[in-house]
C-alpha positions, -999 to +999 in steps of 0.1 A: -068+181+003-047+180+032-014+200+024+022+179+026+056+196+030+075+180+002+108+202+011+111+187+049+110+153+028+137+162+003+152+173+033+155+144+052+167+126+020+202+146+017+209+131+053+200+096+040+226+100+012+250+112+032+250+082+053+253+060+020+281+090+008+261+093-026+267+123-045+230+124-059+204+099-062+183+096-094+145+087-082+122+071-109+096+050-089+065+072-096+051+068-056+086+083-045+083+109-069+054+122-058+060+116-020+093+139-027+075+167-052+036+163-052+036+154-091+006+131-100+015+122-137+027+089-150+057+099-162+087+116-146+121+112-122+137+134-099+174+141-093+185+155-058+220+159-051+243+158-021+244+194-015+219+214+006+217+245-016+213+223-051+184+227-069+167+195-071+158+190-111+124+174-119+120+159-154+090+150-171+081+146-209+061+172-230+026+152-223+029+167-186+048+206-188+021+221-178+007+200-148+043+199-134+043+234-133+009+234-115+022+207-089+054+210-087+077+236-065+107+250-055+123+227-077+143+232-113+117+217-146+129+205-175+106+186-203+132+159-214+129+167-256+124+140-274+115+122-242+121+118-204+150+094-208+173+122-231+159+147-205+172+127-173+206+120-194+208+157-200+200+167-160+228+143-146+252+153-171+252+186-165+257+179-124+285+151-132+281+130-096+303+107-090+284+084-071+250+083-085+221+063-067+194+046-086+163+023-073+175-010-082+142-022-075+122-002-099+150+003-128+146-022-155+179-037-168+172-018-203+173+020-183+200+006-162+222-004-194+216+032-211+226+050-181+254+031-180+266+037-215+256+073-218+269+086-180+307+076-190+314+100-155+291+086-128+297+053-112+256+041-107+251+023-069+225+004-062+200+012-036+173-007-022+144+015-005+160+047+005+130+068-002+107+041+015+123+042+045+110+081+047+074+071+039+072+042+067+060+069+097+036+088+085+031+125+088-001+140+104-013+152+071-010+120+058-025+103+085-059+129+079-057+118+042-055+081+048-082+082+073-106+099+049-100+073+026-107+046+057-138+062+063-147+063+023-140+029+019-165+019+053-191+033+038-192+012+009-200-019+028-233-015+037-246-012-001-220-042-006-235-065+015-270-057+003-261-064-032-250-102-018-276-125-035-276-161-048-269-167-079-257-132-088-221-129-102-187-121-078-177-095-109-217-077-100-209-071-072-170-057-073-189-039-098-212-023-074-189-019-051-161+005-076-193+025-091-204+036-056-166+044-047-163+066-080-194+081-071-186+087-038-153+108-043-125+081-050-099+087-073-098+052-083-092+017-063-064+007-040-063-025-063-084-047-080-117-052-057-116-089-041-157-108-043-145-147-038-171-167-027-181-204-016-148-229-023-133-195-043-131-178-007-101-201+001-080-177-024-066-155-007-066-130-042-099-143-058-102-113-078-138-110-083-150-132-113-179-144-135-186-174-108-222-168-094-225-166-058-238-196-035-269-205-015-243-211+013-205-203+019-184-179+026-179-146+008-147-122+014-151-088+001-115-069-001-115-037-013-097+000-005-102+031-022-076+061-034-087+095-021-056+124-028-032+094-037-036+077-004-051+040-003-074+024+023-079-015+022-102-033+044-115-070+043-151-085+057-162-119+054-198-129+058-215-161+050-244-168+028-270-185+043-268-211+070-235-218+088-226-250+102-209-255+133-178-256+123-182-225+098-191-206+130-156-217+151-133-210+119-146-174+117-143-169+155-109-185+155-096-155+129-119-128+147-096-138+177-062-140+161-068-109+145-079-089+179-050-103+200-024-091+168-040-054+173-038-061+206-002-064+200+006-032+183+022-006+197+055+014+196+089-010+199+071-047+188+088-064+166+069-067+133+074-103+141+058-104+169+023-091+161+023-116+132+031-144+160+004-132+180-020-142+154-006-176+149-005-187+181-043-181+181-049-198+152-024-228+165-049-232+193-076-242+168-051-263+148-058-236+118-026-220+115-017-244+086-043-223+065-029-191+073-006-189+043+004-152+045+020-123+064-003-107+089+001-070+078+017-045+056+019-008+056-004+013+035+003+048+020+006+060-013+011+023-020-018-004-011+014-027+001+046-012+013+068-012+044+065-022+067+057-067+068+045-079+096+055-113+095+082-140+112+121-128+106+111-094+103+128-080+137+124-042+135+103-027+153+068-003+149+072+037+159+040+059+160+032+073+130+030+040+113-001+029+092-009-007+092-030-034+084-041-067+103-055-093+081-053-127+095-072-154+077-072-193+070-079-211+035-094-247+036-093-259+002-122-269-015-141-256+013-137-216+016-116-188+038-121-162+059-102-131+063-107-102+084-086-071+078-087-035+097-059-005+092-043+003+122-022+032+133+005+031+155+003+058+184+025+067+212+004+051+234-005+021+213-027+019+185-059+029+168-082+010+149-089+032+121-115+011+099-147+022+117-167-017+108-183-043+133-164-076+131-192-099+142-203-129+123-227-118+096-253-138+081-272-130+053 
């Protein structure tokens, strides 16, 4: 496991709520948790105030006292008795901020409403991705991780595509496809595995289901694997049997919107922009009506987080950042196609980090 330095992070964080002058913010979305502390459990939220020498305090419930001591360091414990809720109450209390942050985004309106009641001294302020907007540029540890978990996730395909036959079930073969990952070292899946085939290929998220696969169509196989809490995700389209004509130009129409978006990435492009590099390919072919979706996301501890690559979205990429580029089009009643890579973004440009030929399969 590649070794992250969750103080520099916590670091960077007090200069963050110093900009928004908060006096402490209270973090409860479990990916920002660990991104700030290392702590793997499913239940916990962190407090770091506005002062550089304040101890951070890390709460959890009974269920994880003793893996929190295992994981977590440099930072004050306490196992919130009789749960994590009393133990966060207890934590914030005892620092009194005035201005206290919360993740408006991940904080139902039930916490929100107890917090308000019980915290009669701390005026609660809404923030919207404070602790995301440290995860966006990767660190080079995290970039080792994330590749390992590419490379994991490549080697499944082979098997995958050898376990594409006629007749047998789309849930058979996501089936294959998370019993070789297991076996193989993952931790678990990005999300659930992706096997749509024939007219279910023109869903974009056909989760894999009891339909059987065709004599002919398309089949898209999405997929990504978590190796140390870091998620790969990678798409391949291949057809069954074979093509027509026409089958043949769609496919090369995405291969080509998809190479002239990476083609696109590198430090100071708008996110915009790669995603209109892909459409103006596709506009060519008078497909772009079928592309229904962004063409990228960032991936890290989260299978989707920032940044979007898609139109209005006018900041720009920095090295460091992790990627995808998934172009596709969706005929309906016909099929789709989608073709998806991680990318990172280098001082120089990019690299293609899924190690998997793009050429038209048939099988």
């Amino acid at each position: 496991m590649n070794v992250m330095d969750y103080s520099e992070r916590r670091r960077r964080l007090l200069a963050e709520l110093e900009r928004l002058k908060l006096d402490a913010i209270l973090v409860t979305h479990l990916p920002n948790v660990r991104y700030l502390t290392g702590f793997t459990g499913s239940a916990a939220a962190l407090l770091i105030e506005n002062k550089a020498q304040a101890k951070p305090a890390f709460v959890t419930d009974g269920r994880y006292s003793a893996q929190a001591r295992e994981q977590v360091r440099g930072i004050s414990i306490a196992v919130g008795k009789p749960g994590l809720m009393a133990g966060m109450i207890r934590e914030i209390t005892a620092r009194h901020p005035r201005r206290l942050g919360i993740e408006a985004d991940h904080m139902t309106v039930k916490t929100h409403s107890l917090l308000a009641s019980e915290l009669r001294g701390s005026r609660l302020v809404a923030t919207s991705g404070v602790v995301e907007k440290l995860r966006i540029v990767k660190e080079p540890a995290e970039v080792k991780t994330i590749r390992q978990a590419v490379l994991l996730g490549a080697r499944l395909l082979p098997g995958a595509l050898r376990s594409l036959r006629p007749g047998r079930p789309e849930a058979e073969v996501a089936a294959h496809i998370e019993y070789e990952a297991r076996r193989r070292g993952a931790e678990r899946m990005s999300f659930e595995t992706i096997v749509a085939s024939g007219p279910r290929s023109a869903m974009p998220h056909g989760i894999a289901s009891p339909a059987p696969l065709p004599k002919a169509g398309f089949v898209v196989l999405d997929y990504g694997v978590i190796l140390h809490g870091y998620c790969s995700d990678m798409t391949r389209t291949v057809h069954l049997g074979r093509p027509g004509p026409q089958s043949k130009a769609w496919y090369d129409a995405v291969l080509q919107a998809q190479l002239a978006a990476i083609s696109a990435v590198r430090p100071g492009t708008a996110f915009s922009d790669v995603d209109r590099a892909a459409r103006m390919i596709l506009k060519g072919s008078k497909l772009e009506k079928f592309f229904t979706h962004s063409t990228g996301h960032g991936v890290g501890l989260e299978i989707h987080e920032p940044p979007r690559l898609a139109a209005g979205q006018e900041e720009t990429l920095e090295p460091g950042m992790v990627i995808t580029i998934e172009p596709g089009i969706y005929v309906p009643g016909r099929g789709g196609i989608r073709i998806e890579d991680m990318v990172l973004v280098t001082d120089a440009g990019h690299e293609v980090l899924t190690p998997v030929k793009k050429e038209f399969v048939q099988i």
